[in-house]
Each structure stands twice: as C-alpha cells, then as structure tokens.
VEXDREN-514930 format. One record per residue (C-alpha): x negated, y negated, z negated; residue in three letters. Coordinates in steps of 0.02 Angstrom, whole numbers, padded with zeros to 5 digits, always signed. Each point is the difference from the previous one (the first is absolute). Layout:
VEXDREN-514930
XYZALA ...
end
This chain:
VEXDREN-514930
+01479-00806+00234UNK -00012+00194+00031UNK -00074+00093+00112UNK +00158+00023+00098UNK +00036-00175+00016UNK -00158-00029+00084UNK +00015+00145+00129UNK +00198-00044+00032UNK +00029-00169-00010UNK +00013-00157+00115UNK -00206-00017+00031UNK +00004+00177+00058UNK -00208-00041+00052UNK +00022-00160+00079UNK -00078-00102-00133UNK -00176+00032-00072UNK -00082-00071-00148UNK -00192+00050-00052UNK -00022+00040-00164UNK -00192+00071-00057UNK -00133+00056+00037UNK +00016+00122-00121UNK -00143+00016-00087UNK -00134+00095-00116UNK -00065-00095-00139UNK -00192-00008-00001UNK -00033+00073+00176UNK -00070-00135+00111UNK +00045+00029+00177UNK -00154+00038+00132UNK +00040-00138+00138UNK +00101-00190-00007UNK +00146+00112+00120UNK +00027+00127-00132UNK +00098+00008-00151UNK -00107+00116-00139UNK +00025+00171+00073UNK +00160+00073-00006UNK +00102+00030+00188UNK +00127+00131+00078UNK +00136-00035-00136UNK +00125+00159-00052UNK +00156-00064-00096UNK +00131+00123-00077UNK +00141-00035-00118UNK -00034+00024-00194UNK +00176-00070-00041UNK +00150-00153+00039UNK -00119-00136+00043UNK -00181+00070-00052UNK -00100+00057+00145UNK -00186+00082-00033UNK -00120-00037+00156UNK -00126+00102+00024UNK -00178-00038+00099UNK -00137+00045+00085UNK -00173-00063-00075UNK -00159-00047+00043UNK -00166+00087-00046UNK -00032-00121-00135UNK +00144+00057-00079UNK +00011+00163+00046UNK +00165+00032-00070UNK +00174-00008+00048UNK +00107-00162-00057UNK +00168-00023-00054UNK +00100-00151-00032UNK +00169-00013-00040UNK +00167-00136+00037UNK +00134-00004-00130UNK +00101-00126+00150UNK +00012+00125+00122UNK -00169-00042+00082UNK +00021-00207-00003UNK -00168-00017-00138UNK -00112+00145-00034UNK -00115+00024-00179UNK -00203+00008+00044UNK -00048+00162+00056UNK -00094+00123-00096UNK -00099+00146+00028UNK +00079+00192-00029UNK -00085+00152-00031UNK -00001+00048+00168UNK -00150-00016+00099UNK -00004-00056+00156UNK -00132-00033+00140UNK +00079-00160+00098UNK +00127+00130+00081UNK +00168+00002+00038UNK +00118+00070-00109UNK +00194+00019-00024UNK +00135+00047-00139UNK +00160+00035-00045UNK +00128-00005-00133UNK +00081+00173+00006UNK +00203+00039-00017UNK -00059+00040-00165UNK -00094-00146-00067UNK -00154+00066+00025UNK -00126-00082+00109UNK -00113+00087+00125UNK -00175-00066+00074UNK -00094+00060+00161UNK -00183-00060-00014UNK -00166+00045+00014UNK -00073+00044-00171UNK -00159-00079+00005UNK -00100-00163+00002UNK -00123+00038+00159UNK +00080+00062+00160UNK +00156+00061+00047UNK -00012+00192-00058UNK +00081+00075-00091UNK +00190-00048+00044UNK +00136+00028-00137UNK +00154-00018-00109UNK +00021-00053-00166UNK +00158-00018-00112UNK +00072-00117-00127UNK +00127-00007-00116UNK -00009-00211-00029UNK -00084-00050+00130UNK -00143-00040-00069UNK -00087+00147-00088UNK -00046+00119+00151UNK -00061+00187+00004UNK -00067+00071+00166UNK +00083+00148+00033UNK -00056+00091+00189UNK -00142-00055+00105UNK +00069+00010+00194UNK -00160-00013+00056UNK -00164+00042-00073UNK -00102+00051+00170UNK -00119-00150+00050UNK +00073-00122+00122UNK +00099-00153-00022UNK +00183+00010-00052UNK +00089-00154+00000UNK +00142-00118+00020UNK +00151+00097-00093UNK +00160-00017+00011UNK +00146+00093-00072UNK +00176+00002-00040UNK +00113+00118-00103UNK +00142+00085+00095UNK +00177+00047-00047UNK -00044+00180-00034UNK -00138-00085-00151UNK -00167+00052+00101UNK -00108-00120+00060UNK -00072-00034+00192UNK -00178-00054+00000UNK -00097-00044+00157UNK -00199-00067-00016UNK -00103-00011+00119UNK -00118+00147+00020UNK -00196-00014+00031UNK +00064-00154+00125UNK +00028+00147+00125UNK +00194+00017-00031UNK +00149-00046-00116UNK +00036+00154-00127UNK +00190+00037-00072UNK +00016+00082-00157UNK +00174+00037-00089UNK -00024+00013-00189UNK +00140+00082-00097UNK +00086-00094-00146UNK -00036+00161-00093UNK -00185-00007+00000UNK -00004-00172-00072UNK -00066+00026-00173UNK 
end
C-alpha cells in the first residue's frame, strides 16, 4: 500500500492500529512506563513507501535514533544510534526539494547549547554545518519546514525567555 493510499483513502484517520514500540537493541529502559529511551519522533519521506523516523534520545544513549518503514510507516526496523549527538533534546528534520536532508539539533551530549544544523546526503551520514547558537543558555524544541522559495524557517526556543525565527537560505546549505 503506498503512502498515498494511506493519507487518501476510505480510513482517512478513523481507524488506528499500534504497531511498536520501536525500539533500541541493548538499551534497557529506566522505569516499567518507558520504552528504552527514544521519544519526540520526526518522520520524512526517503522514497514510495520507505519512511526514516528520526528520535530524540535519552542520556544513556546520547545519540540521535533512526528507524526506518519500508510499508509506509505500518512496521518500523529497531532503531539505531547516528552520529549525531544529542543531549535528550528535541530535534527536527527535513528532506529538502533536493533530496537532501536537513537536521536542527543541539550538537552535544550535556545541555542544550550549542543549537545547530547539520546536512545529509542519505540520511544517515550527517555533517554539522552552522551552529545557531553557541552563547550559553538553553536552545530547544526545533521545528522547521522548507518553503517554496527552498529556504528553511526555523523557530527554537531561546534561553526559555522567547521563541527565535531564523530563515536559512537554500544557498548556504553546504
């Protein structure tokens, strides 16, 4: 069934099935009420069916997961640890016009400084490109989206005082 299918046809949301948790292998979870660690799910399109999810971790991990559907999100593969770190913060990404992908994150296992953007041609190999933030203070809970022009609209929430907007041109994605 595609993607498509799912989104257009008769169900249109109405019926639910659980599926997961989705899980990664080795990484006992801290309490009975959690799974092992991995929350705040971001899923873009790779291609047709497969969908790539990627997750926030917890400290014991201390890296970001991915896991991927090749049903259009109906069973998922374990996930697995990138080479991303991340310090059980929020994150969010993208799959540009282009087919690359784009990932707003903090950059670090402790704390939530510094704030910023790495790029990746697969999805799965990822090279940090700009810090947004470097000052300390906490910089969290990204979200973006890629407009029509290419660029990208980023909001985080700054030192928990405010929510910062930042417009990041297609052009200075390496």
């Amino acid at each position: 069934m595609a993607l498509r299918d799912l989104l257009e046809g008769p169900i249109h949301g109405i019926t639910w099935t659980r599926h997961g948790p989705i899980v990664v292998p080795g990484v006992a979870a801290t309490a009975p009420s959690q799974s092992n660690g991995i929350i705040q799910p971001v899923i873009v399109p790779v291609k047709e069916e497969h969908l790539r999810l990627y997750a926030r971790s917890t400290n014991s991990i201390g890296r970001i997961c991915a896991a991927d559907s090749y049903d259009a999100g109906v069973t998922w593969t374990p996930a697995r640890p990138l080479d991303l770190p991340n310090p059980n913060a929020g994150i969010d990404a993208v799959r540009l016009k282009d087919g690359r992908y784009v990932m707003v994150y903090n950059h670090t296992t402790q704390g939530r400084t510094p704030l910023n953007l790495a790029v990746s041609r697969d999805g799965e190999r990822w090279t940090m490109f700009h810090a947004l933030e470097t000052d300390p203070g906490e910089y969290s809970y990204p979200a973006m989206v890629q407009s029509s022009d290419g660029s990208l609209h980023i909001t985080y929430t700054w030192r928990r005082q405010k929510i910062k907007y930042v417009n990041w041109p297609l052009e200075k994605i390496p």
